[in-house]
Every structure is written in structure tokens, then in C-alpha cells.
C-alpha positions as CSV (number, residue, x, y, z in Angstrom):
1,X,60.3,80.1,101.2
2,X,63.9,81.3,102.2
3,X,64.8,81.0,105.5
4,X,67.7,83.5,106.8
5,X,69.6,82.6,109.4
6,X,70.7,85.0,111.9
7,X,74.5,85.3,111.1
8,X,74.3,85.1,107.1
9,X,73.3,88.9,106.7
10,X,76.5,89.3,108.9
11,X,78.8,87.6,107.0
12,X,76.7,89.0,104.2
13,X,78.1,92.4,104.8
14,X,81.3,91.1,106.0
15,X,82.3,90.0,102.4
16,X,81.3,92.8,100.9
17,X,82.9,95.4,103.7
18,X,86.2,95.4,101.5
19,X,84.4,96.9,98.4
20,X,83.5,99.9,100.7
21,X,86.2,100.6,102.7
22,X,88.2,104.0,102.3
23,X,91.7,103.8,101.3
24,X,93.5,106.2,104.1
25,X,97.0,107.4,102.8
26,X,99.9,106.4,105.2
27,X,101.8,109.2,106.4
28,X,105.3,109.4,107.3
29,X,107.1,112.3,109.3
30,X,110.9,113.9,107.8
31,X,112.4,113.8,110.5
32,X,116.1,115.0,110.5
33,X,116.8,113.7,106.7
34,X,119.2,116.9,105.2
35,X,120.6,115.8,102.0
36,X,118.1,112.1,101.8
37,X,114.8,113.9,101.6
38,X,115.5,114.7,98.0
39,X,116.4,111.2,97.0
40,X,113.5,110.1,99.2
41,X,110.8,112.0,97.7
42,X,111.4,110.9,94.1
43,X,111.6,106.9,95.4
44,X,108.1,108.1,96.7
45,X,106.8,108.9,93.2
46,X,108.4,106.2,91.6
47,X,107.2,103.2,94.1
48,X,103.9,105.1,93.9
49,X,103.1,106.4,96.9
50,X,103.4,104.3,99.4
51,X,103.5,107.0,102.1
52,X,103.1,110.2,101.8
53,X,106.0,112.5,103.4
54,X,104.3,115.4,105.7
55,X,106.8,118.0,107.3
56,X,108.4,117.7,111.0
57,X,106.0,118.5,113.5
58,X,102.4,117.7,111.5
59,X,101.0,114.3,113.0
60,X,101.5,111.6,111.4
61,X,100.9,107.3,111.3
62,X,105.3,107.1,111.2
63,X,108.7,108.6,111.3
64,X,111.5,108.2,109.2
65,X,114.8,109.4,110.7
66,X,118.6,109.4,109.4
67,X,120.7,108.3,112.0
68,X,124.7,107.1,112.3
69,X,124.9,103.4,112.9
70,X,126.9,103.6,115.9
71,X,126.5,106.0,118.9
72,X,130.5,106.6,119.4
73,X,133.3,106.1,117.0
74,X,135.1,102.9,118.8
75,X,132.0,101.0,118.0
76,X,132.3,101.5,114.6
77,X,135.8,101.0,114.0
78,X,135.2,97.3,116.3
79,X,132.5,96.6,113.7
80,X,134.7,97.8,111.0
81,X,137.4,95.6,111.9
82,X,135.2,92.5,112.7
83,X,133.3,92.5,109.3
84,X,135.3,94.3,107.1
85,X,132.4,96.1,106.1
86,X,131.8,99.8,106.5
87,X,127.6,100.2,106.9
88,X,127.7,103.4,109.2
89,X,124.4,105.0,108.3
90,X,120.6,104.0,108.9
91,X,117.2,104.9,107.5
92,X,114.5,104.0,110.0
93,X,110.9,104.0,109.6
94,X,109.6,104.0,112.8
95,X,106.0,103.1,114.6
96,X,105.2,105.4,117.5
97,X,102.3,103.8,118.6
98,X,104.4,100.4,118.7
99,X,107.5,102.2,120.2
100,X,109.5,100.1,118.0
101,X,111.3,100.2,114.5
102,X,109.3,98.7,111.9
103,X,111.8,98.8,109.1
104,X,115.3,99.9,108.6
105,X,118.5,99.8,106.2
106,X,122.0,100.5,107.0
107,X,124.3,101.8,104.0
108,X,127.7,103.4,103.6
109,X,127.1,107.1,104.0
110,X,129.4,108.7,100.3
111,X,129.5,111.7,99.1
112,X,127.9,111.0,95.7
113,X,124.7,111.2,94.6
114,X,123.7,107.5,93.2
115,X,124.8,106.2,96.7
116,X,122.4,108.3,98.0
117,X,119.5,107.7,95.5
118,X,119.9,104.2,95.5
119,X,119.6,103.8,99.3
120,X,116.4,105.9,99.4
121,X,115.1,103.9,96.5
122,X,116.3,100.6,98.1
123,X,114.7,101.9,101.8
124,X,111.1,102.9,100.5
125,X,110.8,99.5,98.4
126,X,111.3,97.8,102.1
127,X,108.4,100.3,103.4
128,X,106.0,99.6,100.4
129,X,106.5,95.5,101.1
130,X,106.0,96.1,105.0
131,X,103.0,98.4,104.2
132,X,101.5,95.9,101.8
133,X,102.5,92.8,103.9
134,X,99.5,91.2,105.6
């Protein structure tokens, strides 16, 4: 005779909750991105879809925005001067229901295309770790 105790069909089902739990695509906001949604969108399809990008305005789980570095031009000539190096734009992902920035990436802001691509690709391999990190 088997005798069950009380919590075993509980942690019965709790091993096996994982096998039927629904995958829920995470969903990101463009929020002011001009000439990064592009490169954005293809880093997308090739990190294999770790969000998918919905349109300003439709809800949404986060937010990534394009934003200068610096708020006024002294403070990035300061900064410029202090560490010689010239980071003046940032990607943020961020959390509305954390109020907070969950992952960012400040890069020089050029005119040419690979600059561009490679920041976008860079940026959503730093969303897919986050995303996947336990």
C-alpha cells in the first residue's frame, strides 16, 4: 500500500509546472528611435527575438528610448575632457513598472551606418542576457 503524503502531489505538480507553462513574448515600446529602429529591428531577427518591438503608444512590458548622454553641452565637453572619450549617445531599455533602467549602452553617435548597426546589435545582445538572466 502507497501512502501519499499531503505535500508530494504539490511538489508533484510543481516539477512538472515548467512543462506547461506558456511562453509570453516580451514586448518592448519605440519610443523616439529615428534613424536606430532600422538597425534595431534586424538585431531583433538575428538575436531571435528576444522582444518583440510594438509601435509608440500600444502597451507594452518595456521601453527603449534614444537619448543624448548629457542633458547640456558643458557636461559633455567636462566628460570629454576628463576621459578622453566621446560616448554621447544612449540606448535604454527601460522597466515601467520598476521605474528604473534595466539596461543601457552609451556609444559615439557617427554618421555611418555600421556604427549604427553595431550599437543596436551590441544593445539587444545586453537585453536578450538580462531577459534570459535568472
Amino acid at each position: 500500500m502507497v501512502v501519499m503524503r499531503p505535500g508530494s502531489l504539490w511538489g508533484a505538480l510543481f516539477c512538472a509546472a515548467p512543462m506547461f507553462a506558456v511562453d509570453h513574448p516580451v514586448t518592448a515600446t519605440k519610443e523616439r528611435l529615428w534613424w536606430m529602429e532600422p538597425h534595431l529591428q534586424a538585431a531583433v531577427e538575428y538575436y531571435g527575438r528576444p522582444v518583440t518591438l510594438v509601435n509608440s503608444g500600444e502597451p507594452s512590458r518595456f521601453r527603449i528610448y534614444l537619448l543624448p548622454r548629457f542633458e547640456t553641452r558643458s557636461a559633455r565637453v567636462l566628460y570629454e575632457k576628463a576621459t578622453g572619450r566621446r560616448e554621447c549617445t544612449r540606448l535604454e531599455l527601460w522597466d515601467p513598472q520598476a521605474r528604473r533602467v534595466v539596461v543601457s549602452l552609451d556609444f559615439v553617435q557617427d554618421t555611418d551606418e555600421y556604427t549604427r548597426r553595431r550599437a543596436a546589435f551590441r544593445f539587444m545582445e545586453l537585453v536578450k542576457r538580462h531577459l534570459h538572466s535568472p
